[in-house]
C-alpha positions as CSV (number, residue, x, y, z in Angstrom):
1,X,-24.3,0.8,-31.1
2,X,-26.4,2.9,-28.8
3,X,-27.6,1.6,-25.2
4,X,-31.3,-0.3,-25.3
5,X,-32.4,2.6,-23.0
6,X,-31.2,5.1,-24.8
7,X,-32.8,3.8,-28.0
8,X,-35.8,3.0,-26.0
9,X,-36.2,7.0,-24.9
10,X,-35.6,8.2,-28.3
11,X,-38.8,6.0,-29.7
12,X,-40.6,7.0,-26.4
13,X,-39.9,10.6,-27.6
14,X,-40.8,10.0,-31.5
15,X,-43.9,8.5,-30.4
16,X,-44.8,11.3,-28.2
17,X,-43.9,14.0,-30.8
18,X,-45.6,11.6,-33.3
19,X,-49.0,12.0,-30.9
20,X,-48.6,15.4,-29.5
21,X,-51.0,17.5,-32.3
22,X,-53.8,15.3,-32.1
23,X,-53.3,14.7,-27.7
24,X,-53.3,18.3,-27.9
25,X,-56.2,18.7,-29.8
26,X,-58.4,16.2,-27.9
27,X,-57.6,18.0,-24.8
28,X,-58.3,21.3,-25.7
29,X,-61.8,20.5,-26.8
30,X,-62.3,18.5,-23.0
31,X,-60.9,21.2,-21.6
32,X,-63.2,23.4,-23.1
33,X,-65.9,21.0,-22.8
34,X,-66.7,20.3,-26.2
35,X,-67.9,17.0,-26.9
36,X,-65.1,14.1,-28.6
37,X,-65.5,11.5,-31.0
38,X,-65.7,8.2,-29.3
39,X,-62.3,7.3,-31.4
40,X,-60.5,10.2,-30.1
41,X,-61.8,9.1,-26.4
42,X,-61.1,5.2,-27.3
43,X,-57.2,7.1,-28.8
44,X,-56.6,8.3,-25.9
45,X,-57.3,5.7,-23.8
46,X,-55.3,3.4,-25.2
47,X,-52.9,4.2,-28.3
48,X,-52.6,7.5,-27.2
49,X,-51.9,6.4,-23.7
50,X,-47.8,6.2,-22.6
51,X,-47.9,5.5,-19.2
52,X,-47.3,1.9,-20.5
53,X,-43.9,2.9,-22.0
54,X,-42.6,5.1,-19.2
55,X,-43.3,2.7,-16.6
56,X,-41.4,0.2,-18.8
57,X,-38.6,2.6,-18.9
58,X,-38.1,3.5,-15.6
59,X,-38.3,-0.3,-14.4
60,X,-35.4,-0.7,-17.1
61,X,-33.6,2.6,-15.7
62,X,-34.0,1.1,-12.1
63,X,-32.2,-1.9,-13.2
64,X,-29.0,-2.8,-12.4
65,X,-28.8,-5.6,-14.9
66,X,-30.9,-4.5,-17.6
67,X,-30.4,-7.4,-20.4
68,X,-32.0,-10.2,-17.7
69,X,-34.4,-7.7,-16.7
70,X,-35.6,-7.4,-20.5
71,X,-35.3,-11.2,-20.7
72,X,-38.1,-11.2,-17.9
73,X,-40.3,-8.6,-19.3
74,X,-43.8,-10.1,-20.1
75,X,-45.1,-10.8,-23.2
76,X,-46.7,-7.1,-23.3
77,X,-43.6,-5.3,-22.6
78,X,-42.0,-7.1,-24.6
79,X,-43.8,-5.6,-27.3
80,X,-43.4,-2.7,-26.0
81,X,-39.9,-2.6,-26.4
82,X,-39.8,-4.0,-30.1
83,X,-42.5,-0.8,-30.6
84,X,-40.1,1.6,-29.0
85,X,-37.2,0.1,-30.9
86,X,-38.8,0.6,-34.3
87,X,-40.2,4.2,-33.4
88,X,-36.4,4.9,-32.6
89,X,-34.8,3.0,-35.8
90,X,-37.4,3.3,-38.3
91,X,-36.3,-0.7,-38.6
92,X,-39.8,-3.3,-38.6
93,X,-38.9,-5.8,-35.9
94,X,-41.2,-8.9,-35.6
95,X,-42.0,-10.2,-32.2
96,X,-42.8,-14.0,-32.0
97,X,-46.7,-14.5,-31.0
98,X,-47.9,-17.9,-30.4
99,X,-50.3,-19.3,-33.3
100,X,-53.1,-21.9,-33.0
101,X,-52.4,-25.2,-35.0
102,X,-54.0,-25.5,-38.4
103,X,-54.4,-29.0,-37.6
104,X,-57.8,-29.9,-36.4
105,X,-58.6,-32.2,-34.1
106,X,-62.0,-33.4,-34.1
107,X,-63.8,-36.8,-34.4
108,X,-65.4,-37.9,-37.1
109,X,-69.2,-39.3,-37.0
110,X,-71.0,-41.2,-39.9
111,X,-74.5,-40.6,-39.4
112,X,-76.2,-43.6,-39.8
């Protein structure tokens, strides 16, 4: 089984290549200032945006114990790494999120 960085850096590198005709088409048109679509500024922004996964990377890589660093990755990077890890597998992995109780808790009033 391949290193959890290593498998992190290949998704890193699917995503990017994934990415890399539409990044390169919203930049040419700002570079050429022509105007974008607000979904292509909102894309880029955010989706389109890796910082997130490098940084999370290079904290990894600057580990020197990098399964307790991953157990004390934030909820966020968490997710980031389950993203990376299915980018680099093609495997769906499910990351637990918290979920509000169906239950409801309210008081019941007869109007009189």
């Amino acid at each position: 089984m391949k290193p959890l960085l290593d498998i992190l850096r290949e998704g890193l590198s699917k995503l990017k290549a994934r990415d890399k005709k539409r990044r390169e088409m919203i930049t040419v048109a700002l570079a050429a200032q022509q105007p974008v679509s607000p979904d292509d500024e909102d894309w880029l922004d955010n989706a389109g945006n890796n910082v997130d996964e490098e940084l999370l990377i290079h904290e990894l890589e600057a580990s020197s114990d990098i399964e307790q660093a991953v157990k004390r990755l934030g909820e966020n990077q968490k997710g980031l790494v389950a993203r990376l890890k299915e980018l680099a597998t093609g495997v769906a992995i499910t990351v637990s999120k918290k979920r509000k109780s169906t239950k409801h808790n309210c008081l019941h009033v007869d109007k009189i």
